[in-house]
PAPADREN-892743 format. One line per 4 residues: number of its first residue (from 0); their letters; for each residue z, y, x of C-alpha. Coordinates in nm, 4 decimals. Example, Ala and Ser with C-alpha at 12.3 -4.5 7.8 and 13.67 -1.06 7.14 Angstrom:
// residues 2
0> AS> 0.7800:-0.4500:1.2300; 0.7140:-0.1060:1.3670
This chain:
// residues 59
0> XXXX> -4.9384:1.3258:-8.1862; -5.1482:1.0895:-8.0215; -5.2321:1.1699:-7.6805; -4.9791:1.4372:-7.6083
4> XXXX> -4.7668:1.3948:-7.3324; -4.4694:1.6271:-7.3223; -4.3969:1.7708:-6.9834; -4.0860:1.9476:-7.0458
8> XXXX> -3.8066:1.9905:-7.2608; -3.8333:2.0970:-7.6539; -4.2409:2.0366:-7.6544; -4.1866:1.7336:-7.9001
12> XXXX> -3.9338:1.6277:-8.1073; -3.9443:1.3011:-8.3044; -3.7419:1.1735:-8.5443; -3.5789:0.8446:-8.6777
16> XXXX> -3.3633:0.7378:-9.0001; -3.1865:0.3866:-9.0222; -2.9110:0.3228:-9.2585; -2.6244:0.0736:-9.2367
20> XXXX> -2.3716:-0.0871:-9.5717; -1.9697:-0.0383:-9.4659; -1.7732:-0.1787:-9.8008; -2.0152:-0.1702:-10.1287
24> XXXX> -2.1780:0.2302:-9.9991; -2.4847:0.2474:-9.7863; -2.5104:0.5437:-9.5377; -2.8415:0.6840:-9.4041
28> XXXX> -2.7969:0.8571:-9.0522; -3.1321:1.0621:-8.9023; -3.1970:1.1747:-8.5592; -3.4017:1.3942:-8.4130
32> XXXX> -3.4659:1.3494:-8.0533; -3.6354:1.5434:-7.7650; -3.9575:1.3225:-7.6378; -3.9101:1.4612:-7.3276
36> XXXX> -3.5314:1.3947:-7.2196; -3.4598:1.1304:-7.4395; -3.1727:1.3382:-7.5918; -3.0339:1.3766:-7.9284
40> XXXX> -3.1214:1.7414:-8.0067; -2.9612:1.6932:-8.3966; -2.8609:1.4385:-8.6325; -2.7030:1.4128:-9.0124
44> XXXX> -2.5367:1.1363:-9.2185; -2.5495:1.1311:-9.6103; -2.4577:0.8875:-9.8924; -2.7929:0.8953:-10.0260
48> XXXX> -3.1771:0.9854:-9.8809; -3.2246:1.3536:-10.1110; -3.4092:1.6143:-9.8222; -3.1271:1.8998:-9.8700
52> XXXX> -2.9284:1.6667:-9.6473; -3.1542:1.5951:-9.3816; -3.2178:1.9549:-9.3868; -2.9100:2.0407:-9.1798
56> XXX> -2.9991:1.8675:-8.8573; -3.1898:2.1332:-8.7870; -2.9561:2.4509:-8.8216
């Protein structure tokens, strides 16, 4: 959203996915983050990228 700029809390959230190897498994973890505060509103780790899992961040 170009040109918006939030001016309180829960107006925009954004989110990010990055993924990191531990032994011979990769894990994905994806945040979503209030563009206002800066905070972490919700967040999920999986095994693999399939959208049911990314669904639950936002329950």
């Amino acid at each position: 959203m170009r040109g918006f700029t939030p001016c309180g809390i829960n107006q925009l959230w954004v989110s990010d996915i990055t993924y990191w190897k531990a032994k011979q498994q990769f894990f994905y973890i994806s945040f979503i983050t209030d563009a206002y505060s800066r905070k972490i509103v919700g967040y999920s780790v999986a095994e693999n990228m399939e959208s049911v899992h990314w669904s639950k961040r936002l329950k």
